[in-house]
C-alpha atoms as a printed R data frame, in Angstrom:
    type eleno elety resid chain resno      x       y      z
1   ATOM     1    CA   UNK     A     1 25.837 110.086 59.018
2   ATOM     2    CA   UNK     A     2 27.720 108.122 56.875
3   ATOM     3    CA   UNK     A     3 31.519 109.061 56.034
4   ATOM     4    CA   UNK     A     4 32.700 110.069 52.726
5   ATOM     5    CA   UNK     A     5 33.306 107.126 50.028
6   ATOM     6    CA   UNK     A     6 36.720 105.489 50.353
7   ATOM     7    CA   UNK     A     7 38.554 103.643 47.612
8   ATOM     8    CA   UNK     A     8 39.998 101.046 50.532
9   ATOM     9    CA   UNK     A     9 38.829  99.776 53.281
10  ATOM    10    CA   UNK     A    10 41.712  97.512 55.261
11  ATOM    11    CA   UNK     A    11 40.437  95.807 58.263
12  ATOM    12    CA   UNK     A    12 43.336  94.836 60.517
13  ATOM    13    CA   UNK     A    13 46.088  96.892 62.076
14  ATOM    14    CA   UNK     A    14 48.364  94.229 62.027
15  ATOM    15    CA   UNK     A    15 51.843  93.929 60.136
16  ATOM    16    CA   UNK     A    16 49.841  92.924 56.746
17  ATOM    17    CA   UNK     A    17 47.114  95.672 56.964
18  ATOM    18    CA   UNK     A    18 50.076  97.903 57.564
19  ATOM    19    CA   UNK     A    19 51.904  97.540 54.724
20  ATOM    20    CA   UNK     A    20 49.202  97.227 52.347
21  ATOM    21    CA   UNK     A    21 48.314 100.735 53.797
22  ATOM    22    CA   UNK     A    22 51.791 101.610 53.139
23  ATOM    23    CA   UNK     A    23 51.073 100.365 49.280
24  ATOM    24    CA   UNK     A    24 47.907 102.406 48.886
25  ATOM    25    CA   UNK     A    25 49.006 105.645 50.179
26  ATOM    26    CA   UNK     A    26 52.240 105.696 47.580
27  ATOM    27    CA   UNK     A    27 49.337 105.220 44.908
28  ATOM    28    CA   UNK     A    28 47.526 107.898 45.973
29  ATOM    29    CA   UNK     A    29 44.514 106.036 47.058
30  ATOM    30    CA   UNK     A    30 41.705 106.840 49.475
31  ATOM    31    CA   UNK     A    31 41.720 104.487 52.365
32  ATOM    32    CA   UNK     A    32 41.904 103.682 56.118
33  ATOM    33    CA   UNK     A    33 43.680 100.771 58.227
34  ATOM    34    CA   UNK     A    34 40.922  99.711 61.078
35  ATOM    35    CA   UNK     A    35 42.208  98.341 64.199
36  ATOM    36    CA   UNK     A    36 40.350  96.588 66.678
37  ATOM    37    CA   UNK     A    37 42.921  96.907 69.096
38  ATOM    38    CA   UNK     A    38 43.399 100.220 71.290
39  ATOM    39    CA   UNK     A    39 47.245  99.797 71.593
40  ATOM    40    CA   UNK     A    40 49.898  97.869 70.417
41  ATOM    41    CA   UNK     A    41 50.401  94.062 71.092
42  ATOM    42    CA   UNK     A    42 53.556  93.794 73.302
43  ATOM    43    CA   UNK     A    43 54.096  89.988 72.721
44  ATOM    44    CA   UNK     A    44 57.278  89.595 70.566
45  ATOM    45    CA   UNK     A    45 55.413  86.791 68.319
46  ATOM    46    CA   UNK     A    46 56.745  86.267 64.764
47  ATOM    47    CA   UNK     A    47 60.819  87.297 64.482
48  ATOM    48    CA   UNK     A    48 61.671  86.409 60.622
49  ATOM    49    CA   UNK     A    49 61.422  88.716 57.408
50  ATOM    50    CA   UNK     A    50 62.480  86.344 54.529
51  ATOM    51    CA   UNK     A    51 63.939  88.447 51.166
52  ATOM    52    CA   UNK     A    52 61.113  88.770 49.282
53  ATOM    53    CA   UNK     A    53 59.604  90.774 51.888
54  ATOM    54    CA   UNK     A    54 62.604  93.207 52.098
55  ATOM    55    CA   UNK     A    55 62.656  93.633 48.434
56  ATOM    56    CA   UNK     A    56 58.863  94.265 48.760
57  ATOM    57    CA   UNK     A    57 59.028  96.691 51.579
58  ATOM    58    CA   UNK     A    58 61.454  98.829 49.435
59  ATOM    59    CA   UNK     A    59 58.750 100.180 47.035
60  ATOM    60    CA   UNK     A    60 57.533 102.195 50.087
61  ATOM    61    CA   UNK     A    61 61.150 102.515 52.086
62  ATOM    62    CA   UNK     A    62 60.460 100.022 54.880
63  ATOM    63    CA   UNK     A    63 63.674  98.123 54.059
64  ATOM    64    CA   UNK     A    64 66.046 100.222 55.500
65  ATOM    65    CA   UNK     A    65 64.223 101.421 58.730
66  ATOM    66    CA   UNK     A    66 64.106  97.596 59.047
67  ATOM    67    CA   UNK     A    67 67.848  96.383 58.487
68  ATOM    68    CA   UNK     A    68 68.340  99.096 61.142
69  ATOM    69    CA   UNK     A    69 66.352  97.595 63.519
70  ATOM    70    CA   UNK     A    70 66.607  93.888 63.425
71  ATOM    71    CA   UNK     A    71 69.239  91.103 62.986
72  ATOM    72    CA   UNK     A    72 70.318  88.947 60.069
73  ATOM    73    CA   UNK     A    73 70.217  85.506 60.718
74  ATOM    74    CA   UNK     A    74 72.778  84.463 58.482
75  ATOM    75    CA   UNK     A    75 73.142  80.585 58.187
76  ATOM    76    CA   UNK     A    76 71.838  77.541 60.561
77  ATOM    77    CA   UNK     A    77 73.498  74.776 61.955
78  ATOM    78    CA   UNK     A    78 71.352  71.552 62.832
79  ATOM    79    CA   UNK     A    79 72.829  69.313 65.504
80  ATOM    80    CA   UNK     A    80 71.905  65.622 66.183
81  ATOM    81    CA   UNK     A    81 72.145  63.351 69.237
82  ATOM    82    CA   UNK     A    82 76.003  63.207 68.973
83  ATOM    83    CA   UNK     A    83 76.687  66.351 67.137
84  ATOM    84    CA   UNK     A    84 77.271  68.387 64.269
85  ATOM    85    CA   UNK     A    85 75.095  67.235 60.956
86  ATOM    86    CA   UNK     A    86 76.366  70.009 59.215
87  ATOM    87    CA   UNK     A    87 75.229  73.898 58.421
88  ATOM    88    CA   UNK     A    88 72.451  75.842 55.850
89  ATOM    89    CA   UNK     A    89 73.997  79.027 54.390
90  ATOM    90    CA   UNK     A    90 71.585  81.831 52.834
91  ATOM    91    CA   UNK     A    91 74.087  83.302 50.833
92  ATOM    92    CA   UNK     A    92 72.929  81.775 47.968
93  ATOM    93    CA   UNK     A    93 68.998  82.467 48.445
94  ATOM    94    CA   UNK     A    94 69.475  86.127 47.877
95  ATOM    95    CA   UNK     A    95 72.491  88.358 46.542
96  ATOM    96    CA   UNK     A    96 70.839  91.183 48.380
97  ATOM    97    CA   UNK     A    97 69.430  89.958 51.367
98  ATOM    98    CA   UNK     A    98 71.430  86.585 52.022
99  ATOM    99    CA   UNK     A    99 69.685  86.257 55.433
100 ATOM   100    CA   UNK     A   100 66.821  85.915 57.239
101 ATOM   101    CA   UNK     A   101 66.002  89.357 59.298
102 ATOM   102    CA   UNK     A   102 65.114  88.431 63.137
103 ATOM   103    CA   UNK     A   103 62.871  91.408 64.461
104 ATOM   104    CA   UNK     A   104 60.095  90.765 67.120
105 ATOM   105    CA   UNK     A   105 56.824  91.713 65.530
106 ATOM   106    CA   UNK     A   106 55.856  94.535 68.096
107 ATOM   107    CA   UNK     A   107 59.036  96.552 66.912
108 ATOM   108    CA   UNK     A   108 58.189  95.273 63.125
109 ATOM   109    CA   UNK     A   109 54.692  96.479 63.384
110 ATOM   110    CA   UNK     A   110 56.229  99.808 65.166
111 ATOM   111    CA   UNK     A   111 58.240 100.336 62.478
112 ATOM   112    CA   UNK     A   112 55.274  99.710 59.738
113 ATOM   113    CA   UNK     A   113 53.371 102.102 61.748
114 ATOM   114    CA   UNK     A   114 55.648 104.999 61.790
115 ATOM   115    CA   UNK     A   115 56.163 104.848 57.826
116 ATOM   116    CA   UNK     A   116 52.122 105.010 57.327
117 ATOM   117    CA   UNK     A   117 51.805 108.006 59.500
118 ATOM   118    CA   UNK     A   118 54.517 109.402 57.240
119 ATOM   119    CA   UNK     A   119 52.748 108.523 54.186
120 ATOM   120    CA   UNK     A   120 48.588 108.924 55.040
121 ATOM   121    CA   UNK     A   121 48.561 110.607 58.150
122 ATOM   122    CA   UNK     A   122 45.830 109.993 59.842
123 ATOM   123    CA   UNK     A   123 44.932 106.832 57.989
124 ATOM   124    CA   UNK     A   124 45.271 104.523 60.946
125 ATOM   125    CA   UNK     A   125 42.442 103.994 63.251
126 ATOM   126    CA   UNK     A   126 42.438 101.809 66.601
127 ATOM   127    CA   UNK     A   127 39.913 100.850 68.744
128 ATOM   128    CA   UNK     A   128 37.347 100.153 65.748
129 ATOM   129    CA   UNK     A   129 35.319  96.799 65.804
130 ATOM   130    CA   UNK     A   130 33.661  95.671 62.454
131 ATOM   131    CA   UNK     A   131 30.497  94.395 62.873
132 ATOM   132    CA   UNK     A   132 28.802  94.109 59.838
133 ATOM   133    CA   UNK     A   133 29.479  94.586 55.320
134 ATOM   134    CA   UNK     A   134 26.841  94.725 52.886
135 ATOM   135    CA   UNK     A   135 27.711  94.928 49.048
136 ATOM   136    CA   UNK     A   136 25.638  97.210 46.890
137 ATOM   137    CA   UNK     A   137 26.433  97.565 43.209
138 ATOM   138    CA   UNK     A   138 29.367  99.940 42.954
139 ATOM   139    CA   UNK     A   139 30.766  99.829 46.747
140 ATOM   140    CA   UNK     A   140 30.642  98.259 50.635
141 ATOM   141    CA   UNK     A   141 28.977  99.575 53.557
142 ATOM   142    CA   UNK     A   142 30.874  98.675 56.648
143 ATOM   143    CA   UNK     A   143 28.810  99.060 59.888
144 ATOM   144    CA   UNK     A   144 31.445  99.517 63.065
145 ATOM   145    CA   UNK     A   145 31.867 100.987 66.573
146 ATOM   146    CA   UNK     A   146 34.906 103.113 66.949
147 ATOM   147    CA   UNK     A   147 35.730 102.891 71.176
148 ATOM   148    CA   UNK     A   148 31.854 102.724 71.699
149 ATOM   149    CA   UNK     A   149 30.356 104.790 69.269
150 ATOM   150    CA   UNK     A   150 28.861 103.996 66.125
151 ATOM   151    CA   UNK     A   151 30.597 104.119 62.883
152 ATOM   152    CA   UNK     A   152 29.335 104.309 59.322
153 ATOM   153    CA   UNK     A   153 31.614 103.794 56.480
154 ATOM   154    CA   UNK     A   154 31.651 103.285 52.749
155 ATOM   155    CA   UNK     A   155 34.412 102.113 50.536
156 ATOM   156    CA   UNK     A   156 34.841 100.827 46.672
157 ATOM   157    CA   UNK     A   157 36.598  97.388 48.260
158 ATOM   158    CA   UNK     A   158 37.096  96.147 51.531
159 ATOM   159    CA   UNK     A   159 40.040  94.122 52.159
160 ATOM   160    CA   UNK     A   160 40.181  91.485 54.901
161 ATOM   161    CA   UNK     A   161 43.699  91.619 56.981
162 ATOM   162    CA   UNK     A   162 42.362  90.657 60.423
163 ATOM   163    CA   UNK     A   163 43.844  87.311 60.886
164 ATOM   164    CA   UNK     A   164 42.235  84.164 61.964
165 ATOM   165    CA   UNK     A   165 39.599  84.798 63.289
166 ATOM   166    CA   UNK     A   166 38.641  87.214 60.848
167 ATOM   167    CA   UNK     A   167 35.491  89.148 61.268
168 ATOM   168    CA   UNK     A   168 35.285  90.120 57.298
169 ATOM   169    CA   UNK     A   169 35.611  86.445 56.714
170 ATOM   170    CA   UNK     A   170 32.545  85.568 58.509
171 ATOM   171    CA   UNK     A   171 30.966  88.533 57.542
172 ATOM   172    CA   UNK     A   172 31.163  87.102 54.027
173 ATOM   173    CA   UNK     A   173 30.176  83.329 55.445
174 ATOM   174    CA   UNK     A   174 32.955  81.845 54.170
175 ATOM   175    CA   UNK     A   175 33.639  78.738 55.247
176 ATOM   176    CA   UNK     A   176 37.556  77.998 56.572
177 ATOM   177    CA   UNK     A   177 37.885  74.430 56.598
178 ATOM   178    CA   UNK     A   178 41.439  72.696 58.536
179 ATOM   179    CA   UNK     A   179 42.539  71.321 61.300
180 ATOM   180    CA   UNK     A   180 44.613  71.301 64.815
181 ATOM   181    CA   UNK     A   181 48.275  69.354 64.617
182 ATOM   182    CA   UNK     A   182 48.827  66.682 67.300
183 ATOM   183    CA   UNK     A   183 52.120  69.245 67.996
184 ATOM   184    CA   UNK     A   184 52.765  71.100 70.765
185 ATOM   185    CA   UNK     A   185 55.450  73.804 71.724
186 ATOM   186    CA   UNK     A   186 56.677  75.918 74.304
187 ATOM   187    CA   UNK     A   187 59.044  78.629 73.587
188 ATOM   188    CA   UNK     A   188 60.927  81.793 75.652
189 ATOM   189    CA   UNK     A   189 63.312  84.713 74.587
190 ATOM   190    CA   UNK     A   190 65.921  85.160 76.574
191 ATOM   191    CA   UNK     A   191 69.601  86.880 76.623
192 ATOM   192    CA   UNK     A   192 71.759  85.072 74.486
193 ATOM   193    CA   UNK     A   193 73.946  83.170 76.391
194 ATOM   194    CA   UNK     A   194 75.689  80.636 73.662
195 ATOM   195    CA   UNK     A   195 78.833  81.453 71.327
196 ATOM   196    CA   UNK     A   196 75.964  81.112 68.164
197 ATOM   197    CA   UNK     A   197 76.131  84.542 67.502
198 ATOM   198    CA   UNK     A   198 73.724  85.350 64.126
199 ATOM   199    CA   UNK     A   199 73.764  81.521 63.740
200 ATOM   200    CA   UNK     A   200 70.032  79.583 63.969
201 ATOM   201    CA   UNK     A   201 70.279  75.858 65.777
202 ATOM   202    CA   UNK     A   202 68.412  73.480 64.909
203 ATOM   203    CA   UNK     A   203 68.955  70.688 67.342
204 ATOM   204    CA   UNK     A   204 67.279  67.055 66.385
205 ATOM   205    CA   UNK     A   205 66.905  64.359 68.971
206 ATOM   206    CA   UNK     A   206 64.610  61.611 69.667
207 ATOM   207    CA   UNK     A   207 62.756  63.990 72.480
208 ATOM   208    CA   UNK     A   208 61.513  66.320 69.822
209 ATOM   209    CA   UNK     A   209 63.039  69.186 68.383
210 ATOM   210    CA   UNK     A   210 64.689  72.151 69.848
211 ATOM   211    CA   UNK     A   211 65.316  75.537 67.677
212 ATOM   212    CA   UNK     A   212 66.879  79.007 68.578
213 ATOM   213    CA   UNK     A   213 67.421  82.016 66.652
214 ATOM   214    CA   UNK     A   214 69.312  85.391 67.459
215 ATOM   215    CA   UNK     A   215 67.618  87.912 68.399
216 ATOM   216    CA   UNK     A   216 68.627  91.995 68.410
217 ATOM   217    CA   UNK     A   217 69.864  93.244 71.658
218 ATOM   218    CA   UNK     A   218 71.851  90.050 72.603
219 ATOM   219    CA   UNK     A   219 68.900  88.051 72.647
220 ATOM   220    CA   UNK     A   220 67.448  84.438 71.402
221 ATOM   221    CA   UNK     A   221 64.952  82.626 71.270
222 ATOM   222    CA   UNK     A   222 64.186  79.225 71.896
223 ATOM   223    CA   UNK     A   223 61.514  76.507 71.246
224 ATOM   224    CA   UNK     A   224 60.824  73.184 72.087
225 ATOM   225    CA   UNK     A   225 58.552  70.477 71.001
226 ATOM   226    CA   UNK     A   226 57.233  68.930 73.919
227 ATOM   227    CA   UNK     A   227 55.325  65.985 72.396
228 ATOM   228    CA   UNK     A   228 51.556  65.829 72.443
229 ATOM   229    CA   UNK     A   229 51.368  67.984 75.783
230 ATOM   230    CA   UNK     A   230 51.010  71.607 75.532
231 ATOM   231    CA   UNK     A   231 52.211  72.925 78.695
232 ATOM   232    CA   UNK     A   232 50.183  75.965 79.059
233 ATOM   233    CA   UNK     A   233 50.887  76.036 82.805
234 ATOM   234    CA   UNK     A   234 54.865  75.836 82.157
235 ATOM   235    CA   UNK     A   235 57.535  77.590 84.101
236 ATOM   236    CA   UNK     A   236 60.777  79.041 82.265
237 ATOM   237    CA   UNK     A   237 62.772  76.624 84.627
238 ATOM   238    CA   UNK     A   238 60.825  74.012 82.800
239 ATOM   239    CA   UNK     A   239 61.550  75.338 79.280
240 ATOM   240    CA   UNK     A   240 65.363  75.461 80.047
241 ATOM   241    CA   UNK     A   241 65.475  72.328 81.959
242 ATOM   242    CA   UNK     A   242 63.967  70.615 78.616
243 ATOM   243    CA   UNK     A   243 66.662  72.814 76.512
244 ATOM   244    CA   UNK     A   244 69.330  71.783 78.768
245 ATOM   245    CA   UNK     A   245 68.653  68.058 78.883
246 ATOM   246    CA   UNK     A   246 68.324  68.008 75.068
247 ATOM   247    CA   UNK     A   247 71.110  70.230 73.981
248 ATOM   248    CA   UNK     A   248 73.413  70.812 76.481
249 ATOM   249    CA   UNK     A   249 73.307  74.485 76.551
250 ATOM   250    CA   UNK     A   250 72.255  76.554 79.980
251 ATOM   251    CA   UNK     A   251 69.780  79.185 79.427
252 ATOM   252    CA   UNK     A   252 69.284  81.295 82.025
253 ATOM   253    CA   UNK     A   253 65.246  80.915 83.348
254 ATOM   254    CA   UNK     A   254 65.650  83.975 85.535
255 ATOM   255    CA   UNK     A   255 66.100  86.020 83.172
256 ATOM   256    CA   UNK     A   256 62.915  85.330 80.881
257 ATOM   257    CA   UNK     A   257 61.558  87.671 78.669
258 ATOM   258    CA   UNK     A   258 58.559  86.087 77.426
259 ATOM   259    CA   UNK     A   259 57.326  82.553 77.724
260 ATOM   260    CA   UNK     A   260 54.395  81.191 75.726
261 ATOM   261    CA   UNK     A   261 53.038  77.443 74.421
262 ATOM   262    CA   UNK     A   262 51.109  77.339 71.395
263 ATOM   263    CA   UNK     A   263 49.238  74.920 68.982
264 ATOM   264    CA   UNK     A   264 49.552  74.665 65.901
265 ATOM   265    CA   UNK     A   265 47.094  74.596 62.596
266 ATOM   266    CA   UNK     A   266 46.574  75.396 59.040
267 ATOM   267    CA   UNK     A   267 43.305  76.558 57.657
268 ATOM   268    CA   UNK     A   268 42.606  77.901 54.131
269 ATOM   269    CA   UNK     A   269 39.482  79.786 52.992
270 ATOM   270    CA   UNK     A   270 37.976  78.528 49.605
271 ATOM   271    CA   UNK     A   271 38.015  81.947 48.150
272 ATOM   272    CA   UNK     A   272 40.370  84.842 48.376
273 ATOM   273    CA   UNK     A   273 37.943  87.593 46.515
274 ATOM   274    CA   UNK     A   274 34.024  87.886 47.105
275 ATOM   275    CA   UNK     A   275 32.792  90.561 45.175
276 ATOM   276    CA   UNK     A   276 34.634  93.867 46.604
277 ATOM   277    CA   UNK     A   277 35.881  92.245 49.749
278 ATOM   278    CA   UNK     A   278 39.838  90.065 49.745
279 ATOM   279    CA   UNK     A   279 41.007  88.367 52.235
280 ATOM   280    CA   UNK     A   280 44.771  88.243 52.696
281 ATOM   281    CA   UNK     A   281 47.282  86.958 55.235
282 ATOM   282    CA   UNK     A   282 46.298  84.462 57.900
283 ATOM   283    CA   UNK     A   283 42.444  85.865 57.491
284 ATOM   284    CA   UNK     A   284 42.996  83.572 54.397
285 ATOM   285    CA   UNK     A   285 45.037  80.837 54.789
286 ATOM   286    CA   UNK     A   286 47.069  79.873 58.336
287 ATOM   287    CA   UNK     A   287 50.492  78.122 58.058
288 ATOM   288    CA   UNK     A   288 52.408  76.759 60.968
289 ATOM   289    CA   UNK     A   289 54.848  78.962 62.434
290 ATOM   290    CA   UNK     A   290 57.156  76.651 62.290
291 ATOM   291    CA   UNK     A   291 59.607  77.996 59.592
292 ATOM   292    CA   UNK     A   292 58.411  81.396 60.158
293 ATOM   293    CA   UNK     A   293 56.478  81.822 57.142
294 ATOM   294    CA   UNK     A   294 53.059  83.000 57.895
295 ATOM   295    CA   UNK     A   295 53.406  86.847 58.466
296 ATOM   296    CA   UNK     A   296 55.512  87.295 55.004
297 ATOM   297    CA   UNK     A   297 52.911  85.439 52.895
298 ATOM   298    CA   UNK     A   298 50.676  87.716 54.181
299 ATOM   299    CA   UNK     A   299 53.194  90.642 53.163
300 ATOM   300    CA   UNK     A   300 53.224  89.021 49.959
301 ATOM   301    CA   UNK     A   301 49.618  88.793 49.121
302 ATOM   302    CA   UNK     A   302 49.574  92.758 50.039
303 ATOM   303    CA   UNK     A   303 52.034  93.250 47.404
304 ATOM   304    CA   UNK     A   304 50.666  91.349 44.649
305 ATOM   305    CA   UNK     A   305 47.136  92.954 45.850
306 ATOM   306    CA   UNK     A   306 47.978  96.875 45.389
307 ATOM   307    CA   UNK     A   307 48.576  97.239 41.668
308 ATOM   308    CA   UNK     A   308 44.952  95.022 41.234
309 ATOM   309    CA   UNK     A   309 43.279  98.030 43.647
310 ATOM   310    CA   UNK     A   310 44.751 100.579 41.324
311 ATOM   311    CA   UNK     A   311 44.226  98.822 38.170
312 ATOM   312    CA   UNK     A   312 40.432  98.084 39.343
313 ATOM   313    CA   UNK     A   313 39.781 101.227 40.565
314 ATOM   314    CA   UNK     A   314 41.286 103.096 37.235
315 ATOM   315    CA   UNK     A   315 39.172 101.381 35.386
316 ATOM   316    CA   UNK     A   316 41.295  98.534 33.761
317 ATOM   317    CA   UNK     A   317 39.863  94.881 33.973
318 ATOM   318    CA   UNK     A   318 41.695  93.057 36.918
319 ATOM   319    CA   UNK     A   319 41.986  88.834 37.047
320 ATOM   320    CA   UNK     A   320 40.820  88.565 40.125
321 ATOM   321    CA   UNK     A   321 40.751  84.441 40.067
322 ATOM   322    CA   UNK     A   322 44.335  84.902 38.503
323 ATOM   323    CA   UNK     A   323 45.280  86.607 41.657
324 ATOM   324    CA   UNK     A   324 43.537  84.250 43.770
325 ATOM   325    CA   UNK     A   325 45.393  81.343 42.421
326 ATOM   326    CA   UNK     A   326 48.868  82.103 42.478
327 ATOM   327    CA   UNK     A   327 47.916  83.477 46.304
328 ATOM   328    CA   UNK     A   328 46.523  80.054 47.553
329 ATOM   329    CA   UNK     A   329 48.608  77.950 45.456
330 ATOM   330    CA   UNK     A   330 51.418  79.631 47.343
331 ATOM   331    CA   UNK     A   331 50.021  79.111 50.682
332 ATOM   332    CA   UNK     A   332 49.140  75.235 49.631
333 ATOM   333    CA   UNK     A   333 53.321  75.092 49.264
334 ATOM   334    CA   UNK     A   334 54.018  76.889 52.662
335 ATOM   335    CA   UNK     A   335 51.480  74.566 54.029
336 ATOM   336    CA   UNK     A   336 53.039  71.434 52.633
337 ATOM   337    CA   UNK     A   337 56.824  72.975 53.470
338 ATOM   338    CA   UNK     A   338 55.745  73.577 57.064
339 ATOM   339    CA   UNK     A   339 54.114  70.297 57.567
340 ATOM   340    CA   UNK     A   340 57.482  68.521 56.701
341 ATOM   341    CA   UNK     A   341 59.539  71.025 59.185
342 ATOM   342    CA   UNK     A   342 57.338  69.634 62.093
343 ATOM   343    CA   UNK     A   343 57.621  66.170 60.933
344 ATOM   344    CA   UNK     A   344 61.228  66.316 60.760
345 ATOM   345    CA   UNK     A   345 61.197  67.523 64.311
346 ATOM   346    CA   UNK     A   346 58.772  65.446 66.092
347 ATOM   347    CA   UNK     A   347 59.932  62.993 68.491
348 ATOM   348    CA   UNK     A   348 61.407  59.561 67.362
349 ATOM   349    CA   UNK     A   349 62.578  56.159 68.540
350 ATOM   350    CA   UNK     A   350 66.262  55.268 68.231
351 ATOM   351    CA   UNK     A   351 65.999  54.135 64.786
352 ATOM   352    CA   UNK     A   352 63.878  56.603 63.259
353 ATOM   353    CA   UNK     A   353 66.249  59.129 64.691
354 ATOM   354    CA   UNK     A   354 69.443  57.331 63.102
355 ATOM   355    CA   UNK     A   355 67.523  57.513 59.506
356 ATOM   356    CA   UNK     A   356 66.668  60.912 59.838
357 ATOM   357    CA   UNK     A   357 69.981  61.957 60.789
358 ATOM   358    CA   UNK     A   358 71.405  60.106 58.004
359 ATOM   359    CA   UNK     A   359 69.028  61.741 56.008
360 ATOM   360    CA   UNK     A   360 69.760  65.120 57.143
361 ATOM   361    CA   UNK     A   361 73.198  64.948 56.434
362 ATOM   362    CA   UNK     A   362 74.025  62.945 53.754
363 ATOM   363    CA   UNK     A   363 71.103  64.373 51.680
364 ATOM   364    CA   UNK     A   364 69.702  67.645 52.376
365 ATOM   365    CA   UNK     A   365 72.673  69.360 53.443
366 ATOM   366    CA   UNK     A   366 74.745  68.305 50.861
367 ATOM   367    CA   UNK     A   367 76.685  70.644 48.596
368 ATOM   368    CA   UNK     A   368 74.149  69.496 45.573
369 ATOM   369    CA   UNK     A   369 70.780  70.228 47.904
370 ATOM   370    CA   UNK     A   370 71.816  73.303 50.709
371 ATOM   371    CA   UNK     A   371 71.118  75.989 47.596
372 ATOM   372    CA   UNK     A   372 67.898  74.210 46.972
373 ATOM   373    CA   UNK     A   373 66.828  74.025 51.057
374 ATOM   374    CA   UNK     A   374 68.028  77.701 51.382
375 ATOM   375    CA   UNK     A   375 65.795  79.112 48.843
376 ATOM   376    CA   UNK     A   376 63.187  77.233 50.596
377 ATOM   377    CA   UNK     A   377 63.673  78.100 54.289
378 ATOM   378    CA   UNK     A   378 63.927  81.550 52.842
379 ATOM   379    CA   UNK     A   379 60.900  81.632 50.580
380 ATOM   380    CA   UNK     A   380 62.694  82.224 47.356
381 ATOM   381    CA   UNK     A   381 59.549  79.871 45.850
382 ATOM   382    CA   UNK     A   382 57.286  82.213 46.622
């Protein structure tokens, strides 16, 4: 028997189906977060929440529960071959927020949780695969199988928040054309050994990049750019020994808390909105990590998306293609922003790494550029 009609449908327990939950359940609409998952990811994966997601999480009073939790980055210094090139403030990307917040995603997305039990409880269902959508004139029909049994379920829109490999994006047959970068990382958290304190490093030299951000409970994170290799079968001795050789700095391998090498890609769907399904987040358009910018254009697209529900489903005329627009014009400029990040870090000869260290310096962190680079590493342009 099928299930009562829903105004929202959000496919993806992740931290963008979350807070679009979060959204819909302060407007008072009908809806339900389906998670394929039966528990919680324990992998710390993305750690930065840029401003404009903090000022967007206050409409629904995430911001607070997650200044609590996490730590503010609160400037970066990038180091050549022979030292200091100089530092990148973020006072002057945000008068509110003039950081970026480091908080694993498992305690980000435990946080997100919590608030929409508070607000729909009940509203969040795990272990439900989507299998199948089919549009009829005035709503969806979503076939699934919730921990083995079947599911039927109707709603006025479905919404798309189930990352790459998105199962509402292929139930639509959209297409999602990119491609795989020739770079390759490998990257750890471990206790935070150096004087950096809530001070990012960004260390260039001609072996590839190395970053490391603070992390809460005297933690940090590090990752390396290990050429055209991925080294999938790495050790932490072999992440450290690379940090080490390249930096200086002794990080101890021992006490690893997660190691992990990954790819990296950008894809974009051609469409945002078919009919009464959206996608948003990384189900429409990946970014590299690199810069940390996926997850909160995700968070973003959730927030421009909720008034549109309401408005739709009220009866006022939405611009969908408007919406659609703006959304992929601002992943287009993540893409192109993150693109430059890696090619600034790649490995380079002697002389290539003399220019861009000149570069570096003498341009981009100049008094007249730093305001301009901090409202981009902190996605003021978005």
């Amino acid at each position: 028997m099928a299930e009562p009609m829903l105004d929202v449908l959000i496919v993806g327990g992740g931290p963008v189906g979350l807070f679009l939950g979060c959204l819909l359940a302060k407007r008072g609409l009908s809806f339900r977060v389906l998670e394929r998952r039966g528990s919680p990811g324990q992998h710390s994966r993305a750690i930065g929440i840029h401003p404009p997601a903090l000022e967007a999480f206050r409409e629904v009073g995430l911001t607070e529960p997650l200044l609590a939790e996490g730590l503010p980055i609160t400037r970066g210094m990038v180091m050549g071959e022979n030292g200091p090139l100089g530092e990148l403030g973020f006072g002057t990307a945000s008068a509110e927020f003039p950081f970026i917040l480091s908080l694993p995603q498992r305690d980000t997305e435990a946080v997100l949780r919590r608030r929409l039990a508070g607000l729909a409880p009940g509203a969040f269902c795990a272990g439900v695969d989507v299998l199948k959508l089919r549009e009829v004139a005035d709503c969806i029909h979503v076939t699934a199988c919730e921990n083995g049994r079947p599911l039927e379920l109707r709603a006025r829109y479905v919404i798309g928040a189930d990352g790459w490999r998105s199962r509402v994006r292929k139930a639509l047959g959209l297409s999602f054309p990119g491609h795989l970068y020739p770079d390759k990382y490998l990257m750890g958290d471990f206790p935070d050994t150096t004087p950096l304190g809530q001070t990012a490093l960004v260390s260039l030299t001609g072996d590839g990049v190395v970053e490391s951000f603070p992390l809460p409970g005297q933690g940090r994170r590090w990752v390396v750019h290990t050429g055209e290799q991925l080294w999938g079968n790495s050790s932490a001795q072999e992440l450290t020994a690379m940090i080490e050789e390249r930096t200086g700095l002794h990080v101890p391998a021992a006490e690893c808390r997660m190691l992990s090498a990954f790819e990296v890609r950008r894809h974009r769907a051609p469409r945002m909105v078919c009919g009464r399904a959206v996608l948003i987040g990384d189900a429409a358009h990946v970014v590299s990590p690199i810069g940390g910018q996926g997850m909160n254009l995700g968070w973003l697209d959730a927030a421009a998306l909720a008034p549109l529900l309401q408005g739709s489903l009220e009866g006022r005329r939405v611009d969908w293609p408007r919406f659609e627009r703006r959304r992929l014009r601002s992943a287009a400029i993540a893409t192109r922003q993150a693109e430059l990040n890696m090619a600034a870090g790649r490995p380079a000869g002697a002389r290539a790494q003399r220019w861009r260290e000149r570069l570096i310096e003498k341009v981009l962190l100049s008094p007249t550029a730093e305001p301009l680079l901090a409202k981009a590493f902190t996605m003021r342009w978005l």
